[in-house]
C-alpha positions as CSV (number, residue, x, y, z in Angstrom):
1,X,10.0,-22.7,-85.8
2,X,7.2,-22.3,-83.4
3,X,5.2,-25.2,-84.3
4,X,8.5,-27.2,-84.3
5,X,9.2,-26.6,-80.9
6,X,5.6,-27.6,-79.7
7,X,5.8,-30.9,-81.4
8,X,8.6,-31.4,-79.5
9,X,7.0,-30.7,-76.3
10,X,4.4,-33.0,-77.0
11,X,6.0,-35.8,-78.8
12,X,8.1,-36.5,-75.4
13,X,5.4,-35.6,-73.0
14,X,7.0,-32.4,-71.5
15,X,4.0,-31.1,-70.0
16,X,3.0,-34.2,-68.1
17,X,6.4,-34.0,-66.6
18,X,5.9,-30.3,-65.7
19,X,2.7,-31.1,-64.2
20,X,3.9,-33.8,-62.2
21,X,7.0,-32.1,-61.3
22,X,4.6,-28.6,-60.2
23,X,2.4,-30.5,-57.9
24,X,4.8,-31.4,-55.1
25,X,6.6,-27.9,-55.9
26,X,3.5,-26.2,-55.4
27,X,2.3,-28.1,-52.3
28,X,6.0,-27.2,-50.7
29,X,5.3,-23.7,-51.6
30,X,1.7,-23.7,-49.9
31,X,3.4,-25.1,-47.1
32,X,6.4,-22.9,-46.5
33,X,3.8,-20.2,-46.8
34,X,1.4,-20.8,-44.2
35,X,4.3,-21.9,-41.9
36,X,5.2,-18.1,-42.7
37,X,2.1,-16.8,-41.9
38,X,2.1,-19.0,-38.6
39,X,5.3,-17.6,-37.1
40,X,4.1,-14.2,-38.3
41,X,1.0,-14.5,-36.3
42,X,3.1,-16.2,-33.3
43,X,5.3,-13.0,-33.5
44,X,2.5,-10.6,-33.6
45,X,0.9,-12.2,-30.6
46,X,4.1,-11.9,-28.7
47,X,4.1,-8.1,-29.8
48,X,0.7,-7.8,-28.3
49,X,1.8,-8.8,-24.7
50,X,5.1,-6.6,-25.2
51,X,2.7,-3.3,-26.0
52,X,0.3,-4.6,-23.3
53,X,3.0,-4.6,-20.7
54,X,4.8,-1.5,-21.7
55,X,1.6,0.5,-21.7
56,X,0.9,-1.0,-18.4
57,X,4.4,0.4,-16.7
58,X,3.9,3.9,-18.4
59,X,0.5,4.2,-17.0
60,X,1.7,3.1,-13.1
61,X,4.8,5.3,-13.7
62,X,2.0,8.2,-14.6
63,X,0.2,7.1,-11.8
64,X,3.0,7.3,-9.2
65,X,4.1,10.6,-10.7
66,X,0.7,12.1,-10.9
67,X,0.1,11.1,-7.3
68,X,3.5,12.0,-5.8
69,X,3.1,15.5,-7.3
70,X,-0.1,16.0,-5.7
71,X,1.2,15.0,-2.0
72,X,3.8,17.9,-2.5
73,X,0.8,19.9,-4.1
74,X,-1.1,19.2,-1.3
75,X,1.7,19.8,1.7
76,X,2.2,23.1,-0.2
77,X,-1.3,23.8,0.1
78,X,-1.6,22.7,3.7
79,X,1.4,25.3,5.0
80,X,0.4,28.5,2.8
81,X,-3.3,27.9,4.1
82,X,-1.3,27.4,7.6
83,X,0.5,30.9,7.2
84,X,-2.7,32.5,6.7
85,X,-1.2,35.2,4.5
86,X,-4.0,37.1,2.6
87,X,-1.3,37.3,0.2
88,X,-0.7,33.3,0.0
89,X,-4.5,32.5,-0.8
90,X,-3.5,33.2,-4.2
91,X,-1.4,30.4,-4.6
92,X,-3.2,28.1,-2.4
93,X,-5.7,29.0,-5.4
94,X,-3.5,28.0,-8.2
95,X,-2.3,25.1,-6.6
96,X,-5.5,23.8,-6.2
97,X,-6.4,24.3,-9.5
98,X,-3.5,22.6,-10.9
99,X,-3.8,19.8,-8.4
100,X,-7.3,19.1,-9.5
101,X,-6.3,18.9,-13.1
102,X,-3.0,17.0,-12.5
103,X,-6.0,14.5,-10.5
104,X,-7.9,14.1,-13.2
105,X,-5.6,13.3,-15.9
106,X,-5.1,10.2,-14.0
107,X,-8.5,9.4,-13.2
108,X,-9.5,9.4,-16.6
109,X,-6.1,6.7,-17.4
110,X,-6.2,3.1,-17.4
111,X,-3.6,1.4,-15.2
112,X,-2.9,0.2,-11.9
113,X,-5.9,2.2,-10.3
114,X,-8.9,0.3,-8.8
115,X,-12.4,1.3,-8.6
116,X,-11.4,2.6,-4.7
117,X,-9.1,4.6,-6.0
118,X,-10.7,6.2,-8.4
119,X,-13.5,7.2,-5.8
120,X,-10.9,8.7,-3.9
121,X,-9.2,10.6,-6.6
122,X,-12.8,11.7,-7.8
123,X,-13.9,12.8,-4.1
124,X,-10.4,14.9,-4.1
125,X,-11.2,16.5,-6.9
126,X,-14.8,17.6,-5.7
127,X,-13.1,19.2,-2.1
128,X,-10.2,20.8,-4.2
129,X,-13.0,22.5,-6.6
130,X,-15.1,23.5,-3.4
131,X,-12.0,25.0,-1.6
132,X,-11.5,26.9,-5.2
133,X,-14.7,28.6,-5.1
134,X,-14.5,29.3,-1.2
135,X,-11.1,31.0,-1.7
136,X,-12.4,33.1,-4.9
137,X,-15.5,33.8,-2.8
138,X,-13.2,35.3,0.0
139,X,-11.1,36.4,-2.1
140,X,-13.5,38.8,-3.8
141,X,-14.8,40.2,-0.4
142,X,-12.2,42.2,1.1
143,X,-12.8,41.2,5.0
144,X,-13.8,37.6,4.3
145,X,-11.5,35.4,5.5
146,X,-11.6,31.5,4.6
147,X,-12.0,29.3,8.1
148,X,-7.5,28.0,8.2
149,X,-8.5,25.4,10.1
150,X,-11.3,23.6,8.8
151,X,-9.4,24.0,5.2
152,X,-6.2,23.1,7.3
153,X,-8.0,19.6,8.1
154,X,-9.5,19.0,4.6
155,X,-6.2,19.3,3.2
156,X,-4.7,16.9,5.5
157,X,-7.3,14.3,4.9
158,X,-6.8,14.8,1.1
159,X,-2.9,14.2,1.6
160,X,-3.2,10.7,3.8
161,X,-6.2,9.8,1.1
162,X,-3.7,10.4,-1.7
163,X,-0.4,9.0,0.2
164,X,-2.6,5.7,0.8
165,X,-3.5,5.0,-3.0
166,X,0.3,5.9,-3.2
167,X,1.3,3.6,-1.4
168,X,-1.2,0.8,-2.5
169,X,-0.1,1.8,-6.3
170,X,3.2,1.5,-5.4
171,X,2.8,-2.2,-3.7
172,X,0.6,-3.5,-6.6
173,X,-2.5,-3.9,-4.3
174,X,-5.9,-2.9,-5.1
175,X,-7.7,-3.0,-1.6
């Protein structure tokens, strides 16, 4: 039955009909495929930007939250040190320390920073670690009392530092 059917096939030239018949099947088929793989790689390029974008809003939206909580940080800072309560050192302590940590989260982040502002957030950090280990130094000493006012005018210079790269963050400019 087998060998039947094969001289068949033959006898009326059935394969050279499938052959000619595959070719232009198969081209359309390589075709259609690498049109495929075209919009495919359109589409991922298009998902690039999208992911490029949306990381680029988180990070400002970090940014502006990072450095908004460190101006209320700071003016917090500024009126306990103000107070002078022996009492309030303690917190000016921990809010320095949270500050600086808070800071350097976003110093570390991509995003809309520039290399100005990064100095400045980096030169924060360095006054907010020394004013750290003045307080625990007059902390630890009974009658030692940290100088308000010189603190009092750090602190102040901090805040305007910060509130300009705030405000430079928030108007897209790097100068």
């Amino acid at each position: 039955m087998l060998e039947r059917a094969v001289g068949y096939v033959v006898a009326h030239h059935w394969g050279d009909v499938a052959s000619v018949v595959g070719l232009p099947l198969t081209l359309g088929g390589l075709a259609l495929t690498l049109l495929a793989a075209l919009r495919a790689r359109q589409a991922a390029q298009v998902a690039g930007i999208a992911v490029a974008e949306l990381r680029s809003g988180l990070a400002y939206d970090d940014a502006v939250e990072v450095l908004s909580a460190s101006i209320a940080m700071l003016e917090e800072i500024r009126y306990l040190n103000r107070i002078s309560v022996r009492d309030a050192q303690w917190l000016v302590l921990e809010r320095c320390a949270s500050m600086r940590r808070k800071l350097l989260t976003i110093d570390t982040a991509a995003g809309p920073l520039t290399g100005s502002h990064r100095t400045t957030i980096q030169n924060a950090v360095t006054h907010l670690r020394r004013l750290e280990k003045q307080l625990e130094k007059s902390m630890s000493q009974d009658d030692a009392v940290p100088d308000g006012v010189k603190t009092t005018q750090i602190v102040s210079r901090l805040l305007d530092n910060i509130e300009a790269v705030l405000r430079e963050v928030r108007q897209g400019t790097g100068a």
